[in-house]
N, C-alpha and C positions, 0 to 999 in steps of 0.2 A: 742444546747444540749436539751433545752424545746422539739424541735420540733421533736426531734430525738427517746426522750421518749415516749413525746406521742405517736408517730407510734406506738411504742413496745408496749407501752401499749394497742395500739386501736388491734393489732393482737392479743394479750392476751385476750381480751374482744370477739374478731369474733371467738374466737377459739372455737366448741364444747366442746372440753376436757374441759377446763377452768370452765364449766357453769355443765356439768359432775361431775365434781370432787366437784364441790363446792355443788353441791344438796344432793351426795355422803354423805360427809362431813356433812354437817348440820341435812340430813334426818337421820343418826344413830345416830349421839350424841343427835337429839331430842328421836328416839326412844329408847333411853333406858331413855331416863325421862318419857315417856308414861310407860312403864315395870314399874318403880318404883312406879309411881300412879296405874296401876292394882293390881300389889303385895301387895296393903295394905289390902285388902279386905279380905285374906286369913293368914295376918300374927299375930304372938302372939303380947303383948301389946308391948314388947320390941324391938321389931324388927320393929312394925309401928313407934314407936317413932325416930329409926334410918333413918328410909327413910323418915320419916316428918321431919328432923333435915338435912338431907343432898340434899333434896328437895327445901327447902326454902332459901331465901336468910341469910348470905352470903355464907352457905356451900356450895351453889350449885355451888357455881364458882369454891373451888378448884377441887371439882367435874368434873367440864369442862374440868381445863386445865391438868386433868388426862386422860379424854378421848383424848384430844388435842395432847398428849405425845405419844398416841398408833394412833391414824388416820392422825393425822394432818403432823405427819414424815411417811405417805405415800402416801396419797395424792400431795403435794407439791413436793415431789422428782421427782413424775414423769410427775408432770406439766414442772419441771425446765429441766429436761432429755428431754424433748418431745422439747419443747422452742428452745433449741440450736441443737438438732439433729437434727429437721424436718428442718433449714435452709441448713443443706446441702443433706439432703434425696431428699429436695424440688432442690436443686442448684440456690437460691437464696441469695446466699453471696457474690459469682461471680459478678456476674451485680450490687451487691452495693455498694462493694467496689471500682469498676472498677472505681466509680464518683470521687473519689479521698478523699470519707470518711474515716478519721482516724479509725483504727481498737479497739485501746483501747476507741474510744468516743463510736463507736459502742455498744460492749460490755460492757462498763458504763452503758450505756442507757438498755441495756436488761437485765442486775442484778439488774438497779432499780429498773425496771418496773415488776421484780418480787418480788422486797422486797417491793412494797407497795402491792401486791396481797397478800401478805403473812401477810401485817396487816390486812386486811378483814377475810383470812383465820383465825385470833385466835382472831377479836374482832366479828367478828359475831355471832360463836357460842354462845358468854360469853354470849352476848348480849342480842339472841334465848333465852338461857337458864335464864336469869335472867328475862326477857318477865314472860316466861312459871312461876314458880317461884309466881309469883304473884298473879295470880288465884288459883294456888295450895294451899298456904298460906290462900287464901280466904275461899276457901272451906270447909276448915279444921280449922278453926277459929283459925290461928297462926299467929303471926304480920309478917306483909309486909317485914320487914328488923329488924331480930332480937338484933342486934346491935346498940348501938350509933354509927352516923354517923360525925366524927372526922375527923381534919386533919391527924392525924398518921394512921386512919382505909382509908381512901383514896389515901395516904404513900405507904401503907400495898398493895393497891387497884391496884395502878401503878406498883408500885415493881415487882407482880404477873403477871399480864398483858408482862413488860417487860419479865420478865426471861421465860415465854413461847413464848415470840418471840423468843425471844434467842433458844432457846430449839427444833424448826419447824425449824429454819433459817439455822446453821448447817447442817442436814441431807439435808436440797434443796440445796446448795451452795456447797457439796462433788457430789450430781446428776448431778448439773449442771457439774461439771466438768468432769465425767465419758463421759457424755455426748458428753462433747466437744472434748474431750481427743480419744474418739472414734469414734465422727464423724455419728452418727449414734441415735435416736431416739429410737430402740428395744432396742438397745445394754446398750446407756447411763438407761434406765430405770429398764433393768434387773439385770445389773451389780450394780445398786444402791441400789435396792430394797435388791439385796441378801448380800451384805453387811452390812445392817443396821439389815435385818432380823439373819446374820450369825454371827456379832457381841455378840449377844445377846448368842445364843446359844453355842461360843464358849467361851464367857465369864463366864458363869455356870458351863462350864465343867472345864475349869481353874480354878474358886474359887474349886470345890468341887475337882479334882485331881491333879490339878496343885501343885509346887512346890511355897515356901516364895515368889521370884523375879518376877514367872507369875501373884501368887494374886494382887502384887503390880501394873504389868503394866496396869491390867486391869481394875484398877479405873481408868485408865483415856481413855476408850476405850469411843468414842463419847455416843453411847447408856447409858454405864452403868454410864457417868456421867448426863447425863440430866434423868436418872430415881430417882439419888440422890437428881438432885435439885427442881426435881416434888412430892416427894417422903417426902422429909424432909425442905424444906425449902418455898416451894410455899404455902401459907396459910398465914394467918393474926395473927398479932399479934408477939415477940419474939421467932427465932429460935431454936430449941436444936441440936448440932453437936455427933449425935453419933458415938461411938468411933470405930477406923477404917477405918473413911469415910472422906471424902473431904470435908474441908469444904465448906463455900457460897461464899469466895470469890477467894479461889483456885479454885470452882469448875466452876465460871464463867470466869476464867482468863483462864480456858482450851477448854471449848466449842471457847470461843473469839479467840484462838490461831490457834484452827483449821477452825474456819472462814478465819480468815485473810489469812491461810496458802493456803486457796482451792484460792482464789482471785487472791494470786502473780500467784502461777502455772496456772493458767486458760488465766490471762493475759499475762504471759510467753510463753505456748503454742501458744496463738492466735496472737502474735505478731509474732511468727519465721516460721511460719507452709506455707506450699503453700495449695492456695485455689482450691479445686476441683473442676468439676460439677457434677452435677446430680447423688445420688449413684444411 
């Protein structure tokens, strides 16, 4: 199984996209921390104080994994869509499975090997961005880390970290499945992308004209729950559940359920399916 991963892993690593998406990824969530250090030069006393507040450490992490919420669920969906498509675009499933490799070790191996891409994809940023963070801090004669540094602020530290995995891991692992499901690299990415994006937009039109029963389903519509938990719960210190909303640990027990749910069906699929060649 080690060596099976690694492979998956070493073609994640050869793959341009991969190195794409990730420069992608990192080059905007820095530039808008570049924008936020321009914009102080022009702004009132109150508003510099906001961007020097949410600039420096610790703000600037939930900071992050706000941006993380908006690129990071699309970046990785169609790393994960491109992953299992291009084995049969390519028709290279054929000749590996032919060796008499189990299909579900297979596919173990290549959802690993993207759920530890997907921890670089939300510890890197943090990481960029608490870097940058430091010299900004300097500049501006504001302490390094405005906080005591605690076991429950380090707690608080992990906590965050997780639920934006949680939060990225979801929308790749419904792509990966489109993907699979359709056999196809354009198709899994497009059909992913516009679901996560359509999500969104049909869930505001339900809150705002929908009837009691549509408001209700559509807290638990993937999107609108990890904006909940990016929203109201990711940050440091005691959460507050406002009213209406899902809470932190309904709201993780639903992202978790439709993880688990995309996994059976994916493995369900890949188990009964005949293997094509070449699209």
């Amino acid at each position: 199984m080690m060596t099976l991963l690694r492979m998956e892993l070493l073609k994640l690593l050869k793959r341009p996209m991969t190195w794409i998406l990730t420069a992608l990824l990192h080059g905007a969530i820095g530039f808008f921390a570049v924008i936020a250090f321009l914009e102080l030069r022009g702004d009132s006393p109150d508003a510099r104080d906001q961007i020097l507040g949410n600039g420096t450490l610790p703000a600037i992490l939930p900071v992050t994994t706000e941006l993380l919420y908006v690129l990071g669920t699309i970046a990785l969906p169609i790393l994960a869509a491109s992953s299992i498509g291009s084995e049969y675009n390519w028709g290279t499933l054929r000749p590996m499975l032919a060796t008499g490799l189990p299909r579900g070790r297979f596919l173990a191996a290549k959802l690993l090997a993207l759920a530890l891409v997907a921890v670089a994809y939300v510890v890197g940023p943090l990481l960029m961005n608490a870097a940058l963070a430091v010299p900004f801090a300097s500049l501006h004669d504001r302490p390094i880390v405005a906080v005591t540094v605690d076991l429950a602020w380090i707690g608080d530290l992990a906590a965050m970290v997780g639920r934006t995995y949680l939060i990225v891991l979801v929308p790749t692992l419904i792509a990966f499945l489109i993907g699979l499901a359709g056999r196809s690299s354009a198709a899994g990415i497009g059909a992913a992308l516009g679901l996560i994006i359509g999500q969104l937009f049909v869930g505001m039109l339900l809150l705002e004209f929908g009837p009691a029963w549509a408001k209700a389903v559509v807290k638990f519509f993937p999107q609108q729950v990890s904006m909940v938990i990016n929203e109201h719960y990711n940050g440091f210190g005691p959460a507050v559940t406002p009213p209406d909303v899902l809470g932190e640990g309904q709201a993780l027990l639903t992202l978790g359920v439709y993880g688990v749910a995309c996994l059976i069906v994916a493995f369900l699929i890949f188990r009964r399916r005949d293997i094509r060649g070449a699209a």
